[in-house]
C-alpha positions in Angstrom: -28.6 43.6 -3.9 -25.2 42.9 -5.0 -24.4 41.3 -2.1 -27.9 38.8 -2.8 -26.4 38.3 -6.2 -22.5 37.1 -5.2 -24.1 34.8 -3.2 -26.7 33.1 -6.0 -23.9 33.0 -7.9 -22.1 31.5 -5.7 -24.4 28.9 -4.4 -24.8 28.5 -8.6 -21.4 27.9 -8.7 -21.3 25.3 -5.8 -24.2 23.3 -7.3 -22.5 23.3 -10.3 -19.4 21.8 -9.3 -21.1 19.2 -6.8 -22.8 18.2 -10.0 -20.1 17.8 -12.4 -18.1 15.8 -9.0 -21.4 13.3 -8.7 -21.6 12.7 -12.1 -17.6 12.1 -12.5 -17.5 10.1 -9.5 -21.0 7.8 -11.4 -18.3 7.0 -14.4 -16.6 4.9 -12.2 -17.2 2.0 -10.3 -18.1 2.5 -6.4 -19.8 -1.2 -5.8 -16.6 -2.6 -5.6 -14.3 -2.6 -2.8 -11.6 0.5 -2.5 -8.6 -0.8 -2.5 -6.9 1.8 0.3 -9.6 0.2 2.6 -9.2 -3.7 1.8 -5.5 -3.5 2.5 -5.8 -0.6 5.5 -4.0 -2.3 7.8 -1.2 -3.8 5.2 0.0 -0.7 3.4 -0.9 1.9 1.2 -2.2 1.7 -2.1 -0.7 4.4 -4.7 -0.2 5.1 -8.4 2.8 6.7 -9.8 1.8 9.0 -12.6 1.8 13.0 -13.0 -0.5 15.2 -12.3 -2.4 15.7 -15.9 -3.6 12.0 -15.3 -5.0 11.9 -12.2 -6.7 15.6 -11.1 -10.0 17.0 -10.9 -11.2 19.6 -14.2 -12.2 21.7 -11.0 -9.2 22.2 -9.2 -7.2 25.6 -9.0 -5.4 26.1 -11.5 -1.8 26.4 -10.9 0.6 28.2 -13.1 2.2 26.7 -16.5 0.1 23.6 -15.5 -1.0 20.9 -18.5 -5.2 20.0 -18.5 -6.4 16.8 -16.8 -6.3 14.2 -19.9 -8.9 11.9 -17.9 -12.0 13.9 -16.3 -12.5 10.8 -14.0 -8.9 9.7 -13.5 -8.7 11.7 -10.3 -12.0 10.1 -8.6 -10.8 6.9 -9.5 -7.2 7.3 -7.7 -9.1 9.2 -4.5 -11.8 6.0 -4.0 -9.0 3.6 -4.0 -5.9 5.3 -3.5 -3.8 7.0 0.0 -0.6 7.7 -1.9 0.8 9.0 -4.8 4.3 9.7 -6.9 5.2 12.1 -9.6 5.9 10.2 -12.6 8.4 12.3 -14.4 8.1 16.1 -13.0 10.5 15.3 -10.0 13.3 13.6 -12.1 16.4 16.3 -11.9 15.4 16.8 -16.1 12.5 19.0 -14.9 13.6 20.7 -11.6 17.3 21.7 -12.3 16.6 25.2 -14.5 19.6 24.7 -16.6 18.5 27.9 -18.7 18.8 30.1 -15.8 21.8 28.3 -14.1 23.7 29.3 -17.3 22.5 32.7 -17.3 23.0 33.4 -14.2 26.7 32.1 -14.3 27.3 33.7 -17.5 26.0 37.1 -16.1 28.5 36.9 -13.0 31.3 39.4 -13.6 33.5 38.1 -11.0 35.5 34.1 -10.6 34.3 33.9 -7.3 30.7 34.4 -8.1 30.7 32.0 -11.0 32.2 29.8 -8.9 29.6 30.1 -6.6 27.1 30.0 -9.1 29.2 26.6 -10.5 27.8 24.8 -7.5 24.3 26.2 -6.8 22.3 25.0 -9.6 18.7 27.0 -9.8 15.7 24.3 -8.9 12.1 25.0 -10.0 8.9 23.3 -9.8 6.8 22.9 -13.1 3.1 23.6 -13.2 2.3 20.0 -13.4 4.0 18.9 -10.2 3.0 21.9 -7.9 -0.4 21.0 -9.1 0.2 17.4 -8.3 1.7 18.0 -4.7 -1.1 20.6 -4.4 -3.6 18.1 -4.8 -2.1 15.3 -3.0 -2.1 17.4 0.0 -6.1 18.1 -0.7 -6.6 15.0 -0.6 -5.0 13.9 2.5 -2.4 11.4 0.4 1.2 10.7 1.6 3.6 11.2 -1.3 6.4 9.6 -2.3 9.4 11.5 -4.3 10.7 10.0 -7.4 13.9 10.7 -7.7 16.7 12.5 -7.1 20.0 10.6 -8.6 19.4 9.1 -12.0 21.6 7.5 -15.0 18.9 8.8 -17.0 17.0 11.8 -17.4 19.7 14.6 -16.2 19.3 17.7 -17.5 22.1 16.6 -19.7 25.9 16.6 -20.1 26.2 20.2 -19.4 24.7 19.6 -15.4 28.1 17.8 -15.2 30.2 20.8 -16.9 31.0 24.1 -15.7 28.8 27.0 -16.5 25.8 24.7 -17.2 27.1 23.9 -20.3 27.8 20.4 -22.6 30.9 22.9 -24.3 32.4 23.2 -20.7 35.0 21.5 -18.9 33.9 18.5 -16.9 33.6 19.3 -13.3 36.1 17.8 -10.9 34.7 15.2 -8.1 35.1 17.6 -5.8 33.0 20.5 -7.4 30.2 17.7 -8.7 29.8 16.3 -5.1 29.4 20.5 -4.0 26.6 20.5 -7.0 25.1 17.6 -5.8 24.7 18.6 -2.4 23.5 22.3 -3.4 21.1 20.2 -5.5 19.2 17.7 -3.2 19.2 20.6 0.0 17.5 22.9 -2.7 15.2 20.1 -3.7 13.9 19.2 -0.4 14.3 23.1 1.1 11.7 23.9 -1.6 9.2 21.0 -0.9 9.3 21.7 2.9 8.7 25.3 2.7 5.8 24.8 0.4 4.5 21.1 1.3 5.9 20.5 5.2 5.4 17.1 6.3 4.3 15.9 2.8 6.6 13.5 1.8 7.1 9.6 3.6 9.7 8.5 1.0 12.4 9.7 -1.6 14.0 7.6 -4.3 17.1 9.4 -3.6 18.8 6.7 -6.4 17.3 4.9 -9.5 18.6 2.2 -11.0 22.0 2.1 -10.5 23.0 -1.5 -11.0 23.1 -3.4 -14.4 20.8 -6.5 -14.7 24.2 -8.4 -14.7 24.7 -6.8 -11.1 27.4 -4.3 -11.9 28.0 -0.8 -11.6 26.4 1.8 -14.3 30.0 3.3 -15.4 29.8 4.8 -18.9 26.1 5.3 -19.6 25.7 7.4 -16.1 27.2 10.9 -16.2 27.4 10.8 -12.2 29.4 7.7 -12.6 32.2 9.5 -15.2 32.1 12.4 -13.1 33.2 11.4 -10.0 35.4 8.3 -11.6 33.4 5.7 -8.8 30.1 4.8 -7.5 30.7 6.7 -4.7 28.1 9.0 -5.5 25.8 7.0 -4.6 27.0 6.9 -1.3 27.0 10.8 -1.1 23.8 11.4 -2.3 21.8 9.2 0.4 24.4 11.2 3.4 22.8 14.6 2.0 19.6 13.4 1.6 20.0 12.3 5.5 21.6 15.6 6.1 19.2 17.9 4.5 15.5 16.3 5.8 17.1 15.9 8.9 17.9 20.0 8.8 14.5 20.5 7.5 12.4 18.6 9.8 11.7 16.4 7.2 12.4 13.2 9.0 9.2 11.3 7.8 11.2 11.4 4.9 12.4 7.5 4.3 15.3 7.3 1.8 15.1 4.7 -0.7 16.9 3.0 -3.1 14.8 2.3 -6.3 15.3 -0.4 -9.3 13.7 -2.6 -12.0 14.4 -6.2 -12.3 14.8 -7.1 -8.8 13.8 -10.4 -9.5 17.0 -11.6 -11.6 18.6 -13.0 -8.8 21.9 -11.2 -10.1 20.8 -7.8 -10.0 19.5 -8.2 -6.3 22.6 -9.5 -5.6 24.6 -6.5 -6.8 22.0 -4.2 -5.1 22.6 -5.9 -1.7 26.4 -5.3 -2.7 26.1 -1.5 -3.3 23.4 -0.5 -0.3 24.9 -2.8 2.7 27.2 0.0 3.7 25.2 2.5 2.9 22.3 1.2 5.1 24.7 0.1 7.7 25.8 3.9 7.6 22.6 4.6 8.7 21.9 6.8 5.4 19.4 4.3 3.5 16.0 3.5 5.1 14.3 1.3 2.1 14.5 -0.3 -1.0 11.8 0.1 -3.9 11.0 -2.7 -6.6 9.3 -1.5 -9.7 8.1 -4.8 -10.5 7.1 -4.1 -14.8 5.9 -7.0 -14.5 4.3 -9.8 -17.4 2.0 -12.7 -17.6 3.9 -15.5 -15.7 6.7 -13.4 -14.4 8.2 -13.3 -11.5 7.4 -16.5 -9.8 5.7 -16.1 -6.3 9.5 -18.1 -5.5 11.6 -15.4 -7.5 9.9 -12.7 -5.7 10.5 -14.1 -2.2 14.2 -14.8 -2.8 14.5 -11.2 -3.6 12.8 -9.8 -0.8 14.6 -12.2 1.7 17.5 -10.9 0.0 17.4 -7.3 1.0 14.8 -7.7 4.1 18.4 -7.6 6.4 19.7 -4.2 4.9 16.7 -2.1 5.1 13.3 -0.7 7.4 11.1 -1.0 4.6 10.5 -2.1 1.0 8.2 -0.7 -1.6 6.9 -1.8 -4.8 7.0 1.1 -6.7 5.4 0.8 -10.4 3.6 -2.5 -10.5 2.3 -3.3 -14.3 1.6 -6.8 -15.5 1.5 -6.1 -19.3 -0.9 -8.9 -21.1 1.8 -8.1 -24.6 -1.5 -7.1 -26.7 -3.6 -4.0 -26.8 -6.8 -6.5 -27.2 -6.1 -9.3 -25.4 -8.1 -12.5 -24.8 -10.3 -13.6 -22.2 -7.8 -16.0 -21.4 -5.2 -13.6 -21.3 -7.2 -11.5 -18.7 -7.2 -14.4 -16.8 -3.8 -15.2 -16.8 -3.1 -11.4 -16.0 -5.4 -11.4 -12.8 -4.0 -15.0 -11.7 -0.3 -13.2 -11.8 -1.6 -10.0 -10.0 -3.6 -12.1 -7.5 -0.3 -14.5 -6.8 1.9 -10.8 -6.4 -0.7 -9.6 -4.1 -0.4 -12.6 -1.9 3.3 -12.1 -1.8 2.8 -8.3 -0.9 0.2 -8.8 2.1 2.1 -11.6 3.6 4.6 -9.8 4.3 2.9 -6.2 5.0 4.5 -3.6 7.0 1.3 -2.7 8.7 0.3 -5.8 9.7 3.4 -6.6 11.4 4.1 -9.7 8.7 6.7 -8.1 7.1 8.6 -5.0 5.4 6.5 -3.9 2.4 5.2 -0.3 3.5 3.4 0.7 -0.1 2.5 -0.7 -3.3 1.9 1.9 -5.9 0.8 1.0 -9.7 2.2 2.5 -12.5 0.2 5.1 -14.3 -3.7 5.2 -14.2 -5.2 2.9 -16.6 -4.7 0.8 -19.6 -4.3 4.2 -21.6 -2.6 6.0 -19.3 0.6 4.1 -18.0 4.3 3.3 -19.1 3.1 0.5 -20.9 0.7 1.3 -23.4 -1.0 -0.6 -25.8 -0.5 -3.7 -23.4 -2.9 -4.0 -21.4 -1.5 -3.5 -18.0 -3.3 -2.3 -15.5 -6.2 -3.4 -13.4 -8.4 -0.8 -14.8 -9.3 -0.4 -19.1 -9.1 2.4 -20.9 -12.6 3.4 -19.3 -11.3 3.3 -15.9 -13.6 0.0 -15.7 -12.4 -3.0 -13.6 -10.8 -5.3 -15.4 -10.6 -9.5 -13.7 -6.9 -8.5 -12.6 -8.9 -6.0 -10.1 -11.3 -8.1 -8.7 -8.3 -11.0 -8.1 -6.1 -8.0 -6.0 -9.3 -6.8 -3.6 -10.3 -10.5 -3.1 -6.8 -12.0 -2.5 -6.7 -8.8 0.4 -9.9 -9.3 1.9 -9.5 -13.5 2.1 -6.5 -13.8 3.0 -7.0 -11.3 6.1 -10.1 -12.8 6.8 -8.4 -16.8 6.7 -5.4 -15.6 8.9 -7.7 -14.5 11.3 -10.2 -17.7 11.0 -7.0 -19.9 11.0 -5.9 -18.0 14.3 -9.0 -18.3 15.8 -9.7 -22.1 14.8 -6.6 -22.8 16.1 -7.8 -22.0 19.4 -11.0 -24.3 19.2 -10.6 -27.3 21.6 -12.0 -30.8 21.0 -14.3 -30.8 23.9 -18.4 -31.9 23.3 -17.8 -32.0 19.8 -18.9 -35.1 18.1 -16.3 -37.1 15.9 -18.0 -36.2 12.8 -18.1 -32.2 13.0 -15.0 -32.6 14.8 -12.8 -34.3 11.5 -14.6 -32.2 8.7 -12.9 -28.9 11.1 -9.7 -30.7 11.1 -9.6 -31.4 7.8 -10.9 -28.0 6.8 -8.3 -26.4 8.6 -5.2 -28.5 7.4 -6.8 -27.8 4.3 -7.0 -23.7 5.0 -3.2 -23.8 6.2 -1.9 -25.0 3.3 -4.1 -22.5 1.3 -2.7 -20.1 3.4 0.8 -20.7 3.2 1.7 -22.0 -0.7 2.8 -19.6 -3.4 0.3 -19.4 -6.4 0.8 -19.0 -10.0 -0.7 -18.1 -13.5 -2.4 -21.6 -13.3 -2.9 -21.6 -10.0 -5.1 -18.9 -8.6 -4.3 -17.3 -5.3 -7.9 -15.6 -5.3 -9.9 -19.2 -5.6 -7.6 -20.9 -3.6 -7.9 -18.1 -0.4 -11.4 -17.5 -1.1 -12.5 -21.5 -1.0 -10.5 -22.4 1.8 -11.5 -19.1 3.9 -15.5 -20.2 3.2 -14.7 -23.9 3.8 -13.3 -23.2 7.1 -16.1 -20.9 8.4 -18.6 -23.6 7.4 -16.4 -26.3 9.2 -16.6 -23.9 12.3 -20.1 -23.5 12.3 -20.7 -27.0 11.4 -19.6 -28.4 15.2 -22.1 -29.8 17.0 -22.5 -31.6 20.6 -24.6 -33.5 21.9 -26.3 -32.0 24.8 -28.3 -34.2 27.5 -31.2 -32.0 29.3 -34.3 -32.0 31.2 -37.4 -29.8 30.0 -36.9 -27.8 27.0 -36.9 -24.4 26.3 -39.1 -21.7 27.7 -36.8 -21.8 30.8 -37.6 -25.3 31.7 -34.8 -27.3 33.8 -31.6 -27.6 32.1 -29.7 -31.0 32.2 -26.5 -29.3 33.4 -25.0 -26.0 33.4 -23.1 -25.5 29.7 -22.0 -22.6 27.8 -22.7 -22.9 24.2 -20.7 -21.4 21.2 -21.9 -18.5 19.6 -23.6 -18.6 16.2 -22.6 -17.7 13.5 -19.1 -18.2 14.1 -16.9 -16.2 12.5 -19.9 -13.4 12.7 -20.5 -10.1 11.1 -22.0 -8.2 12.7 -24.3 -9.9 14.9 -24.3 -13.0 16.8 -25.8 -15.3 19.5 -24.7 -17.0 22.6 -26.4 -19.5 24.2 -26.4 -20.6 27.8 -28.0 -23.2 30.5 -28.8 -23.0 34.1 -29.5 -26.1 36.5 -30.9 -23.2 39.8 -31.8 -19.8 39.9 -28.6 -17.7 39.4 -27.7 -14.0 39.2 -25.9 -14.1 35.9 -22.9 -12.2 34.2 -22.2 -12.2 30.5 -19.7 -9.9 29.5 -17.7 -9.7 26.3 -14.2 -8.7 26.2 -11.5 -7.5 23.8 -8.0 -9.1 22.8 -6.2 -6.6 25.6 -8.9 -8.1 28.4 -11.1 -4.7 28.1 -15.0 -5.1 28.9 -16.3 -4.2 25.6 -20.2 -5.3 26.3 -22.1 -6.9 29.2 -25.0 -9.1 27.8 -26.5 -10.4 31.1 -26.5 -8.4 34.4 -29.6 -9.8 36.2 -30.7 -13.1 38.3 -32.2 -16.0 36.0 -34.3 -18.9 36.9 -33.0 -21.9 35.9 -33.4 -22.8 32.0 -32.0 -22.4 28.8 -31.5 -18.7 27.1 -30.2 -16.7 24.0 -28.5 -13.8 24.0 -27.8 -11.4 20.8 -24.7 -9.1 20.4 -24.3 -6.7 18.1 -20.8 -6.0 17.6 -21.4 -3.4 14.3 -19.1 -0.7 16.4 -16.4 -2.8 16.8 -13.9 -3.7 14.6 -12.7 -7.6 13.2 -11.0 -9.7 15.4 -11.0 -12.3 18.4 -13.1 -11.9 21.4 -14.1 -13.4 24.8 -16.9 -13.9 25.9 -17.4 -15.0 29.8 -19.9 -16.2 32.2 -20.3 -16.2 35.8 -23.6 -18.0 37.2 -23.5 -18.8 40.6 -20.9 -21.0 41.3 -20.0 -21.2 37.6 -17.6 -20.0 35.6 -16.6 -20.6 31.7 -15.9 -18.6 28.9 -15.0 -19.1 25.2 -13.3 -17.2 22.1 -15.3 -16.0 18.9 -14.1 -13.9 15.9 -15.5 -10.7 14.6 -14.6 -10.6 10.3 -15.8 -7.7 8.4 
């Protein structure tokens, strides 16, 4: 009996919670694309933003943890999201336990253990971010760590004083760079025994450079401490030193700042990380891109990233925001804000990581919504208070989808040769793909929008395609009637999705092969395995189990031989 009851109440339980999960998962929008899908094979998609924001009411609870403020935050971030960052709970503030560094030091009754102590700060892990790295790992996210080295946000003057204290004596270089290294092997020690193989990046420093392009000196603790910037230097070699000890070598060390876009500042980033990259210590560099309606250019961003493309394995855009500067803004102002997002998202897949265009590896938002992010009452985020799409959304999925569907069209049209085609159908292609090039290829603006221009010259193109015609001189008609002369015809649609059909003419009786084939020369489908009498025929391939791109299709008939290319775009 009891044993009948655990189990209704358990099954009570599960309905429950599937429930409450459909019903969350109804307050947002699911007829729209997810973003981790539309850019798949560019990079991933992430928010930065801690754990309160983004997790389900249902999880476990985790010790000392705060309550999710948005009961659908986390099924938003899970449809379009593969990563994630912590936005504050990783910052030294909240993981160096100054309280119990001091009491511990303060409780040693011997120099040599309060010297010890001295250099082996206590880390711990709040509620909020074991909960977040919990739940990143649940849902089969990468993670990336934000940060270890930081101007701002140290646990204060005292992490830079002897006993843990602001009344101590500064520590020497010497004794700081021992702290520091106790500190980061601590910090990543604890997140591989508890999350192994979590982590593909660490901002290991933040914002070290002035917008002017120098050196932080007497705002940064780390700089006054160790008299140089050389701590910079130190803490990417024991970041390097410790994942590699760990087996943590998925682990790509970044160096992370705002503003990259004054041409200044990038300049004095490229200054301070060439040697350190060159020392083989720094893997990427982040931009947080807090972005606003009109800036950057398309042009400011590219300088940048051709500026620090040379030192560096990968890039990251780290908090992307695009603040309207009102908390109601106009329709106009939308408009302008989803023209700027659309002409930052053309930047980003252009030169995507995945795709093999580029160096940018992830692009992670800031904060969850327009409620729910670093810069409130502005308006900045694709999504509204409601977790709603806003136009900014719809202008990053469609500036993904067209322009990987018109660089594929473009490389496939660019194979099309002139052949049968009359001169009519034959301009209107050219035309449509000088046309498509150029869409392709310009930067866009605020006035000029990347998500019209792509989307118009992607459609224009496919309808140039499928608008070529020949002219094709037979005997008979259908119904297997004498063909005119043997001819392969293009397949139509072309581009298809997912089905399409290929046409063919025989002058004699012939035993006939159509077979399709991939781009790596791979027999993918035979159409036509059987001996034909002489005519005209239509084939149909279904192509719903394969995924976009070009291929070959090829004939053998008789003596005959011809094949031709078409393109598969989901």
């Amino acid at each position: 009996m009891r044993n009948r009851r655990s189990a209704k109440l358990l099954i009570h339980l599960l309905l429950v919670t599937l429930l409450f999960m459909i019903r969350s998962q109804a307050q947002i929008q699911t007829n729209v694309p997810a973003l981790k899908d539309v850019y798949a094979k560019d990079f991933y998609i992430g928010c930065l933003l801690s754990y309160a924001h983004v997790g389900f009411p249902t999880d476990p609870v985790v010790s000392g943890q705060s309550a999710v403020v948005d009961p659908y935050g986390g099924y938003l971030i899970k449809y379009h999201m593969n990563s994630m960052s912590p936005g504050n709970n990783m910052k030294a503030i909240y993981t160096v336990n100054m309280t119990a560094s001091a009491a511990a030091y303060n409780a040693a009754t011997t120099q040599a253990a309060k010297d010890s102590i001295d250099v082996n700060p206590i880390i711990s892990f709040n509620g909020n971010l074991i909960a977040q790295l919990n739940w990143a790992k649940r849902q089969g996210f990468t993670f990336r760590g934000h940060t270890l080295v930081w101007y701002s946000q140290t646990p204060g003057t005292g992490f830079f004083c002897t006993g843990y204290s602001s009344t101590g004596v500064r520590l020497s270089k010497d004794k700081m760079t021992q702290r520091m290294e106790n500190y980061i092997k601590e910090m990543i020690r604890q997140l591989h025994v508890g999350w192994p193989g979590l982590l593909s990046a660490f901002d290991v420093v933040n914002e070290a450079i002035t917008d002017a392009g120098a050196d932080r000196t007497t705002e940064s603790d780390w700089y006054v401490t160790f008299g140089d910037n050389t701590y910079i230097a130190k803490a990417f070699e024991f970041a390097r030193k410790y994942t590699q000890l760990y087996n943590e070598t998925q682990i790509k060390l970044y160096y992370n700042d705002y503003n990259t876009t004054i041409s200044a500042k990038a300049d004095g980033i490229v200054r301070l990380v060439t040697p350190i990259f060159q020392a083989g210590n720094l893997d990427g560099i982040g931009m947080q891109e807090h972005d606003a309606n009109g800036s950057p250019s398309a042009a400011a961003f590219i300088a940048t990233y051709n500026k620090f493309a040379p030192i560096c394995t990968e890039m990251a855009v780290t908090e992307l925001d695009v603040t309207t500067g009102s908390a109601t803004p106009t329709a106009d102002q939308l408009q302008t804000q989803a023209n700027q997002y659309g002409l930052l998202f053309k930047c980003f897949v252009e030169r995507s990581y995945k795709s093999g265009r580029g160096k940018i590896i992830n692009v992670s938002k800031d904060g969850l919504n327009d409620t729910y992010t670093f810069k409130t009452n502005q308006s900045s985020s694709i999504w509204d208070g409601n977790d709603q799409c806003k136009p900014a959304f719809y202008a990053v999925a469609n500036v993904g989808l067209s322009y990987n569907a018109l660089d594929s069209v473009i490389t496939y049209a660019r194979t099309i040769q002139r052949g049968a085609y009359n001169a009519p159908s034959w301009s209107a292609f050219q035309t449509a793909l000088a046309s498509a090039i150029t869409a392709h290829d310009q930067n866009y603006s605020v006035s000029l929008s990347a998500d019209a221009g792509l989307g118009t010259a992607k459609s224009t193109l496919v309808t140039a395609i499928n608008g070529l015609s020949t002219v094709v001189s037979t005997v008979g008609s259908e119904n297997n009637q004498v063909a005119g002369s043997f001819e392969l015809l293009q397949n139509y649609p072309n581009p298809f999705n997912p089905t399409t059909a290929i046409g063919y003419q025989l002058i004699a009786n012939s035993f006939v092969e159509l077979k399709v084939y991939d781009a790596l020369g791979r027999i993918v489908a035979t159409l036509v395995n059987e001996e034909k009498p002489a005519g005209s025929y239509t084939v149909t391939w279904n192509a719903q189990n394969y995924s976009s791109g070009v291929y070959v299709y090829r004939i053998v008939a008789g003596d005959h031989v011809d094949s031709k290319k078409m393109l598969l775009m989901k």
